[in-house]
RODO-2510 file (C-alpha; in nm, 4 decimals, decimal comma):
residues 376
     n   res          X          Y          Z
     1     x    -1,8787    -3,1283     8,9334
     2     x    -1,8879    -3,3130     8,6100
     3     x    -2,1487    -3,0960     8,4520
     4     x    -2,0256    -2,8114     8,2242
     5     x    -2,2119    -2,5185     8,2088
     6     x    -2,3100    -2,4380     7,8792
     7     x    -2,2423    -2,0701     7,7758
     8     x    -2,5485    -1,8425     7,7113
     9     x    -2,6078    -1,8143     7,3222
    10     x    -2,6714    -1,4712     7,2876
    11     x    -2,3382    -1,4337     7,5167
    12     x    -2,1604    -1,6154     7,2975
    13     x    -2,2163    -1,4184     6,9766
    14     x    -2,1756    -1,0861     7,1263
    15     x    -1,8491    -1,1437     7,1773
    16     x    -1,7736    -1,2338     6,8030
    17     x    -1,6346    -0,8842     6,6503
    18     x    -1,7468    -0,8963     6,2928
    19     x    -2,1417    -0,8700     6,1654
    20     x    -2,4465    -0,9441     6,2845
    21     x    -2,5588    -1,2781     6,4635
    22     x    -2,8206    -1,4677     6,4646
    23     x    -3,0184    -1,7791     6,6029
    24     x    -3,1149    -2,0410     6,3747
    25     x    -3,4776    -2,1777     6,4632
    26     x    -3,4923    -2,5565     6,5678
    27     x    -3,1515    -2,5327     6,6396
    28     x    -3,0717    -2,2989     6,9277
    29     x    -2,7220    -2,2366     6,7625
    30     x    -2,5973    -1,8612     6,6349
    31     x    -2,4449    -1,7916     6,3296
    32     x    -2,2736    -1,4865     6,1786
    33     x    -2,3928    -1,3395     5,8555
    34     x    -2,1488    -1,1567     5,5919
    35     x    -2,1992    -0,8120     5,4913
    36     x    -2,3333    -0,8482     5,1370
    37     x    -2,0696    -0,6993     4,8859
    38     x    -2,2089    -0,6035     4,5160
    39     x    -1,9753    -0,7837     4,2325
    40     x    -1,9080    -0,6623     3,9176
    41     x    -1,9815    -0,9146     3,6592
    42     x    -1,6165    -0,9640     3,4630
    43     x    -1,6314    -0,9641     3,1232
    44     x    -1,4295    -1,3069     2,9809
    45     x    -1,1100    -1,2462     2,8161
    46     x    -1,0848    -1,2784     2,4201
    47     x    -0,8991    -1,6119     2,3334
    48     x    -0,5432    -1,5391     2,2396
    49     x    -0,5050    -1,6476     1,9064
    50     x    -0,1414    -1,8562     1,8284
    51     x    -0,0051    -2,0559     1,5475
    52     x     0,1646    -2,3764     1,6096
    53     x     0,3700    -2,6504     1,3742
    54     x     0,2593    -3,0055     1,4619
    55     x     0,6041    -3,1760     1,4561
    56     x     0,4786    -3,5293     1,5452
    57     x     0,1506    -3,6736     1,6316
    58     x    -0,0135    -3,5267     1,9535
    59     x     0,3321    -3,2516     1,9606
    60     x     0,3431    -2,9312     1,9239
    61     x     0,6128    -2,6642     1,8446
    62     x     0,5008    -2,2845     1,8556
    63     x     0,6141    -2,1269     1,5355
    64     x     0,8233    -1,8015     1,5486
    65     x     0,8596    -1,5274     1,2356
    66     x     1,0414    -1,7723     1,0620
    67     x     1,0330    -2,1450     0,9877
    68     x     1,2872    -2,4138     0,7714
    69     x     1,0737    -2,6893     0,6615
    70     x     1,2586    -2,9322     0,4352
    71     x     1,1726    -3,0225     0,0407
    72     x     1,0021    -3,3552    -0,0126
    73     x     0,8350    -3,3228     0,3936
    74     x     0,5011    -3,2431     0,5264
    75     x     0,4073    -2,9180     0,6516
    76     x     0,0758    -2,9006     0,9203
    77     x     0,0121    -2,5845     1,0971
    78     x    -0,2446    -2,5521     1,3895
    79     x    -0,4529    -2,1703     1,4225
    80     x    -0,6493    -2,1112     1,7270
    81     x    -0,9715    -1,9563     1,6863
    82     x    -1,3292    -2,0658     1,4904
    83     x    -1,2843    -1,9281     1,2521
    84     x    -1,0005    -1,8692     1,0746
    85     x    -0,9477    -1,7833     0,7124
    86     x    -0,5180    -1,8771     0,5700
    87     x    -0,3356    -1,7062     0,2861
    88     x    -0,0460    -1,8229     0,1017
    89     x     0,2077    -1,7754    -0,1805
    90     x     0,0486    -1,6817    -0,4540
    91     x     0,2075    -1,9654    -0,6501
    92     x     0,0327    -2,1736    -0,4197
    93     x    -0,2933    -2,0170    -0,4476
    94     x    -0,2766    -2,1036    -0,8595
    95     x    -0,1497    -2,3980    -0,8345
    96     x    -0,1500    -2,6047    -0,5533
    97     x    -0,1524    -2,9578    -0,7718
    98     x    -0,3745    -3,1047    -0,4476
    99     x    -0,1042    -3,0574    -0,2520
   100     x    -0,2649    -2,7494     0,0218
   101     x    -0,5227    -2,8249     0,2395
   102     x    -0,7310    -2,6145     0,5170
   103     x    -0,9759    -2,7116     0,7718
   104     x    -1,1981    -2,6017     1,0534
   105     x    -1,2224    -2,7358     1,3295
   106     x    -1,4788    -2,6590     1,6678
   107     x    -1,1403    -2,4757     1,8543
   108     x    -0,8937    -2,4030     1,5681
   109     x    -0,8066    -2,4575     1,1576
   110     x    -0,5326    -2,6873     1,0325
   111     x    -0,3236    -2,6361     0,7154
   112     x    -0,1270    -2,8915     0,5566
   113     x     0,1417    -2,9490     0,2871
   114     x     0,2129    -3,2441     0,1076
   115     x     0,5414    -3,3103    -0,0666
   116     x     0,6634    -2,9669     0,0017
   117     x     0,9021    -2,7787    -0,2847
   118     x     1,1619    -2,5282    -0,2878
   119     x     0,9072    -2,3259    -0,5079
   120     x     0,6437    -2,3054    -0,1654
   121     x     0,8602    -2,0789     0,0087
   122     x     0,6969    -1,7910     0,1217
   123     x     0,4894    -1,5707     0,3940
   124     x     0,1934    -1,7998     0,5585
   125     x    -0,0704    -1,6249     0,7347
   126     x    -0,3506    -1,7197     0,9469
   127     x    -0,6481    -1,4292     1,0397
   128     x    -0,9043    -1,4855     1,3018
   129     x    -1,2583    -1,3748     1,1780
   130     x    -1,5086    -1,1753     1,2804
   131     x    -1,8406    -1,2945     1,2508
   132     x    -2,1563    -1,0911     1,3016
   133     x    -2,4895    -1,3553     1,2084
   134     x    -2,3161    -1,4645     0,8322
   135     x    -2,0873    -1,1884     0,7697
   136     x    -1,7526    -1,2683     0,8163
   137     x    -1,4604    -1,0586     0,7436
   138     x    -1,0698    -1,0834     0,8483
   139     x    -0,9150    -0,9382     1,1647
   140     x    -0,5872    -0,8214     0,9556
   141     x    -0,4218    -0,6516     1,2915
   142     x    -0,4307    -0,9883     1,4832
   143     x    -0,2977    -1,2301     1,2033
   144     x    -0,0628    -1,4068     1,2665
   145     x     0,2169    -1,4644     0,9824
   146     x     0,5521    -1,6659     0,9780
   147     x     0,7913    -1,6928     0,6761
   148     x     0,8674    -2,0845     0,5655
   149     x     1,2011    -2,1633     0,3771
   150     x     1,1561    -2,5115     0,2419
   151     x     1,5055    -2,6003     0,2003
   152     x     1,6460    -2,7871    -0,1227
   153     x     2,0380    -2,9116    -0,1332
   154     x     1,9870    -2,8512    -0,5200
   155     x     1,7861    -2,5111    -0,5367
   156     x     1,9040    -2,2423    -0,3413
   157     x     1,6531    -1,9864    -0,5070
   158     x     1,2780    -2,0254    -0,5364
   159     x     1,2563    -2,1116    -0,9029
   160     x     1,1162    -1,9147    -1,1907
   161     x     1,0048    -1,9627    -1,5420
   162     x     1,1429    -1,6675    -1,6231
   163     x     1,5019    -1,5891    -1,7851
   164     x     1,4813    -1,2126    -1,7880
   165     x     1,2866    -0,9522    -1,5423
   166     x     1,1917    -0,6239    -1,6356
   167     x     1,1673    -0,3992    -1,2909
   168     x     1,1080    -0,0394    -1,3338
   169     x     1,3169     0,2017    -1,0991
   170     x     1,1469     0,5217    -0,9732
   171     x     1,2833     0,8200    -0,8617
   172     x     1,2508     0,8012    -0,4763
   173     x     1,0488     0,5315    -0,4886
   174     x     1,2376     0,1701    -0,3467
   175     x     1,2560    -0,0856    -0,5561
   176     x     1,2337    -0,4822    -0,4722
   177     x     1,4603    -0,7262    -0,6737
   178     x     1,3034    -1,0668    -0,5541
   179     x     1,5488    -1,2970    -0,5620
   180     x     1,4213    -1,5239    -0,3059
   181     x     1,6375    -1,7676    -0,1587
   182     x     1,5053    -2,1096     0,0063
   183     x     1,7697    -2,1481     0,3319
   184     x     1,8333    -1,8300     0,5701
   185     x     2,1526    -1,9989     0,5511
   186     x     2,2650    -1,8996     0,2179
   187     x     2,4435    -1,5897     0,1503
   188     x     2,3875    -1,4262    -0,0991
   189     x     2,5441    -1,1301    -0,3307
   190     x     2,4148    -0,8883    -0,5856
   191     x     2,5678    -0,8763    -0,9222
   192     x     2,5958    -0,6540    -1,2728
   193     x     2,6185    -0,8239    -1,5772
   194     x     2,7628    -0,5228    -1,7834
   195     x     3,0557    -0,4717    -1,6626
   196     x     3,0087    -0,7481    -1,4720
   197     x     3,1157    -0,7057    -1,1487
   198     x     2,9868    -0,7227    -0,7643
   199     x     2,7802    -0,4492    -0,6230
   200     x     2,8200    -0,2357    -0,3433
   201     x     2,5413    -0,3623    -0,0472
   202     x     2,6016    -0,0772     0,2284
   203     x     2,2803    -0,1568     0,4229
   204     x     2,1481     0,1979     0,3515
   205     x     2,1626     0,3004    -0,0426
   206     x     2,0922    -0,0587    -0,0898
   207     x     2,0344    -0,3474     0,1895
   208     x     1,9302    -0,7193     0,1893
   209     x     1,6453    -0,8882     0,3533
   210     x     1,6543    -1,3038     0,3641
   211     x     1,2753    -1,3101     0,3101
   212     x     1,2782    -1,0594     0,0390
   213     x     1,5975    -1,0144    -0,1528
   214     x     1,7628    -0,6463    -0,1666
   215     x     1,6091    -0,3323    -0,1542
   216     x     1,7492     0,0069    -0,3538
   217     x     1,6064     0,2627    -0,1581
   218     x     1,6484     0,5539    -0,3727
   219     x     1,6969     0,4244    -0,7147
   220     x     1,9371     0,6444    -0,9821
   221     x     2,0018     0,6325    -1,3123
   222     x     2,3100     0,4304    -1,2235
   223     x     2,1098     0,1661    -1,0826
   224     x     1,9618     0,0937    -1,4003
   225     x     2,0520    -0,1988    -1,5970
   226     x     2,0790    -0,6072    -1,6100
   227     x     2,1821    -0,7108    -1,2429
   228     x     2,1372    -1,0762    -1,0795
   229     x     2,1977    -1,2709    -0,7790
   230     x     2,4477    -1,5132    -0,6879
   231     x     2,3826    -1,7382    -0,3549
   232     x     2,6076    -2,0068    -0,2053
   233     x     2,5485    -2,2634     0,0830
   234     x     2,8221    -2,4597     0,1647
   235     x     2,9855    -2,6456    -0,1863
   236     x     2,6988    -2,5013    -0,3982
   237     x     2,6718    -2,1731    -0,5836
   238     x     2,3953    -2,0953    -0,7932
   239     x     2,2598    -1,7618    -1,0236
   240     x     1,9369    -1,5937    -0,9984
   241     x     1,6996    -1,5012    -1,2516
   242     x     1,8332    -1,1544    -1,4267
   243     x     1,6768    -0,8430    -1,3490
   244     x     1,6510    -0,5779    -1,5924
   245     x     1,6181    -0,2282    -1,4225
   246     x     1,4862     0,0780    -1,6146
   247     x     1,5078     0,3987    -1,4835
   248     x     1,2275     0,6493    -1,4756
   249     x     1,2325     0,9613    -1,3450
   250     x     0,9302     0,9568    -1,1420
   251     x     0,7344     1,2954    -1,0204
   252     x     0,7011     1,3376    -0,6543
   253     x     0,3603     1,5185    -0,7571
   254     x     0,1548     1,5955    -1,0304
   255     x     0,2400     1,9113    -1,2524
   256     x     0,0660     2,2514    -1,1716
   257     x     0,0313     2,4272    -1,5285
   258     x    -0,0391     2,8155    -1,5498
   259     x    -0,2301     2,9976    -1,8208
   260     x    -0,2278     3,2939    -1,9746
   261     x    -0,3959     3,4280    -2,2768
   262     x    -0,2950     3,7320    -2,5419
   263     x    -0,5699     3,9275    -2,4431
   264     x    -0,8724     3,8358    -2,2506
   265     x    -1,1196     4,0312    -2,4861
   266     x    -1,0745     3,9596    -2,8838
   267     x    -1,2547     4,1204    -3,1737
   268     x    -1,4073     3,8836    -3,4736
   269     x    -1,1434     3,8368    -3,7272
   270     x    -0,7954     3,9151    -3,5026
   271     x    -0,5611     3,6240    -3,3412
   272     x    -0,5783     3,4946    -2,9894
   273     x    -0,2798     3,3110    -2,8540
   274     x    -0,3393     3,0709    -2,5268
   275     x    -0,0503     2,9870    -2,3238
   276     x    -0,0257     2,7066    -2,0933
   277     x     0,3284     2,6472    -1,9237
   278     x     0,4481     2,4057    -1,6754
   279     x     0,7288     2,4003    -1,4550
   280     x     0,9029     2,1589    -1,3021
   281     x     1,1205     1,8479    -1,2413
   282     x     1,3781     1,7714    -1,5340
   283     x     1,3857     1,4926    -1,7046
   284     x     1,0301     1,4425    -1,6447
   285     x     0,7884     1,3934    -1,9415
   286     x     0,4781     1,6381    -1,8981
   287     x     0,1344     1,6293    -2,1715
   288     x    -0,0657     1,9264    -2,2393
   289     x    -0,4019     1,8883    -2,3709
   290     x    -0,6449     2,1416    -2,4476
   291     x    -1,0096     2,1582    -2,4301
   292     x    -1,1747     2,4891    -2,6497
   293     x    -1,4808     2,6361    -2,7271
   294     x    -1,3940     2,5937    -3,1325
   295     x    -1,4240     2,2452    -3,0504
   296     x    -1,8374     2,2211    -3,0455
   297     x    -1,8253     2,3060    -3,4680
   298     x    -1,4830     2,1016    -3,5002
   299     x    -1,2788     2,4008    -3,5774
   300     x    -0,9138     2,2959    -3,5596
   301     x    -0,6856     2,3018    -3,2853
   302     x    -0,2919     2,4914    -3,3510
   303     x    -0,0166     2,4262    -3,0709
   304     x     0,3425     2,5047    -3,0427
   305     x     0,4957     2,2796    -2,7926
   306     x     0,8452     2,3214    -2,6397
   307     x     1,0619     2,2160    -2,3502
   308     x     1,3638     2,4042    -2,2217
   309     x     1,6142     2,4051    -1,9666
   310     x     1,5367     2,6986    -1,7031
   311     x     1,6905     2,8649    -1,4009
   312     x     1,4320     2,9061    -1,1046
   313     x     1,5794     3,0093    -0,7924
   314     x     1,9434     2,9192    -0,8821
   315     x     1,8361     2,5366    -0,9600
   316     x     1,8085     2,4204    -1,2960
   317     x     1,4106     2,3458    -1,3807
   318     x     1,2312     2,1946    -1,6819
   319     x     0,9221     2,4310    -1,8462
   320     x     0,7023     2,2630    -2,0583
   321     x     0,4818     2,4894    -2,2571
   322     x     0,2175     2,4877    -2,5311
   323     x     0,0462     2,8015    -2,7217
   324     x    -0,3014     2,6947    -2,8117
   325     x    -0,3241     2,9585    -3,1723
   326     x    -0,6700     3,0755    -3,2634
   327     x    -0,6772     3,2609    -3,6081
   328     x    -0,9094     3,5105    -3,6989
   329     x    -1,1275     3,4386    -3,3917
   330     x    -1,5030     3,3943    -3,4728
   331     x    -1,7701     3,4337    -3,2207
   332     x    -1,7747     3,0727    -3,1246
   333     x    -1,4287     3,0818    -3,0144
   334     x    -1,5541     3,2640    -2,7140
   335     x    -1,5917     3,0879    -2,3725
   336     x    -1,3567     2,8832    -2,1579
   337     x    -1,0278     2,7761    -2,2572
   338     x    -0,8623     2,4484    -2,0275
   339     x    -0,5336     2,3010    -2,0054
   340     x    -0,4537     1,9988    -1,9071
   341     x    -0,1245     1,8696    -1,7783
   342     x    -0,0904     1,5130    -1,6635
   343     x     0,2765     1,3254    -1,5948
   344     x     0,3198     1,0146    -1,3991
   345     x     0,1878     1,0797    -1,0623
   346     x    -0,1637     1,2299    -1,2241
   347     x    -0,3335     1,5659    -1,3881
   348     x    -0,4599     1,8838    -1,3078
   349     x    -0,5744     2,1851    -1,4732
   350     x    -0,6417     2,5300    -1,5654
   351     x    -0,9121     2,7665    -1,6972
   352     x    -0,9426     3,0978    -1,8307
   353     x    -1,2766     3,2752    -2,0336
   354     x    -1,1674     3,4952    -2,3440
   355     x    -1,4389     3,7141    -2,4620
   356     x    -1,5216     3,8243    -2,8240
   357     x    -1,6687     4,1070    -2,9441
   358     x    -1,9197     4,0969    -3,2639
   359     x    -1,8319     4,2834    -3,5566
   360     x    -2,1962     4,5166    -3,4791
   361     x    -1,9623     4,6439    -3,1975
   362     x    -1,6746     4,7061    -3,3461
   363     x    -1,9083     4,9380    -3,5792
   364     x    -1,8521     5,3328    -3,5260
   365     x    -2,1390     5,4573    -3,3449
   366     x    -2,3812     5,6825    -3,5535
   367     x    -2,3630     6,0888    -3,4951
   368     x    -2,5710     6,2577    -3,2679
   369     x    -2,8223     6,4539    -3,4787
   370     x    -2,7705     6,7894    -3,4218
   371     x    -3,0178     7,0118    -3,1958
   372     x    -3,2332     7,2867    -3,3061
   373     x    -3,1754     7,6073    -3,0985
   374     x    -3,5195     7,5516    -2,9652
   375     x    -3,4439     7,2610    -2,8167
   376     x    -3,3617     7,2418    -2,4576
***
């Protein structure tokens, strides 16, 4: 009655629904084996690379696009990734006084500030690299770059050794004036000295960025002249360095001259005349330059240059031109004649061949001596 009647093995694991059984030797028990399932090795994720601030010893603050560090403290910043390669201001790439210093580390690279200035404000940057055997180079789409005000009570722009700035405007072309301030707290206003007065920022003609200054995004000819920045932050109000903005009318392309000659075939000892015009933007200063065949022997070069005013398609367009004047053309003033017209944006050119004829051809052609009647 007491004795339990142990359930056939083989019983036992037919009843179990999922694979295969079978009977360990020496053992007498049954065990179930897995269907075997093929893995796909997985390839590791690439490390994420992140820049952090260490605020105190053994703390960490992630850093965001920008960052207020003040004058006088310590600046360390933490980059994942072996290895990494930092850029800075470029006023602290010339002259960092001992003050910068980078590391590498098995995991990650430090850089650290000492004694930090109003002056080291500016865009900090740390690339990973990538590193094949010894060649290195930077991975510039996964840097990672954050803007640091260093903030001074008694300098409210990043100082400059210079009084005066000369920034050229360009026609369609926008234009930086870099006065830099060292708090994102400051506001700041643009300024013309003459007539002095306070200028128009609309956000779209002209606009202001705290980590550059402002932006004219189509410069005029009434941009031009001395204009400065004035910032304030609470009881202090301080001038920037004065820009001086000269207006250029800038090509949006380089000119595309035409030429055209007199006539294309000359005889020895008449005048050839070789045009080369330009049209185009006004107010835009166009050379013409001239390559000849005369100039092998040194023979001398003749131009006319002019510029007028000229209506092309009911708009009001500048021609340049320039007559390239051969007298009394010699046979080595035959060959190719090119023009040359360069303005800001670059140069291009154009050709034509002029052909001389010899004085033996210009000869009249003996007479045709006269057949006897015999002849046939």
């Amino acid at each position: 009655m007491c004795q339990k009647v142990e359930p056939d093995p083989k019983t036992k694991a037919e009843k179990r629904p999922n694979g295969k059984s079978k009977t360990v030797k020496g053992t007498g028990k049954a065990t179930s084996s897995k269907p075997k399932v093929k893995t796909t090795p997985v390839t590791p994720k690439e490390a994420q690379t992140y820049l952090t601030q260490v605020v105190n010893k053994g703390r960490f603050q992630k850093v965001g696009d920008t960052l207020t560090v003040q004058a006088g403290d310590a600046l360390e910043l933490r980059c994942k990734g072996n290895p990494v390669q930092w850029t800075v201001p470029a006023y602290l790439e010339e002259d960092d006084e001992g003050r910068l210093r980078t590391v590498q580390h098995e995991r990650y690279g430090t850089l650290t500030l000492a004694n930090a200035t109003a002056a080291d404000t500016g865009e900090y940057t740390c690339y990973p690299m990538y590193c094949e055997e010894k060649d290195c180079r930077k991975q510039y789409d996964k840097g990672l770059k954050v803007f640091i005000f260093f903030s001074d009570p008694q300098e409210l722009f990043v100082p400059s050794s210079d009084y005066y700035e000369v920034i050229q405007l360009r026609t369609n072309w926008p234009t930086v004036l870099p006065c830099q301030v060292t708090s994102p707290l400051a506001k700041v206003n643009l300024h013309r000295e003459f007539p002095p007065m306070e200028v128009n920022v609309d956000g779209q003609e002209i606009s202001f960025d705290v980590k550059k200054g402002f932006t004219i995004h189509r410069p005029k000819q009434s941009h031009a002249g001395s204009l400065y920045c004035v910032a304030s932050l609470g009881n202090l109000r301080q001038s920037s360095t004065k820009y001086m903005l000269i207006y250029v009318n800038y090509p949006a392309a380089p000119p595309s001259p035409a030429i055209q000659t007199s006539s294309d075939t000359v005889a020895v000892g008449q005048n050839l005349q070789v045009t080369c015009t330009v049209v185009g933007e006004q107010d835009v200063v166009v050379d013409l330059t001239w390559e000849y065949p005369g100039q092998k022997i040194g023979r001398p070069m003749y131009t006319q240059d002019s510029v007028q005013t000229v209506q092309v398609d009911g708009q009001n367009r500048q021609r340049t031109q320039a007559v390239l004047l051969v007298d009394e053309v010699r046979e080595v003033d035959q060959g190719t004649y090119t023009c040359t017209a360069q303005n800001l944006q670059g140069s291009r050119s154009a050709s034509t061949s002029v052909k001389v004829q010899s004085a033996r051809a210009n000869t009249k052609p003996k007479r045709n001596r006269q057949r006897s009647p015999t002849e046939t």
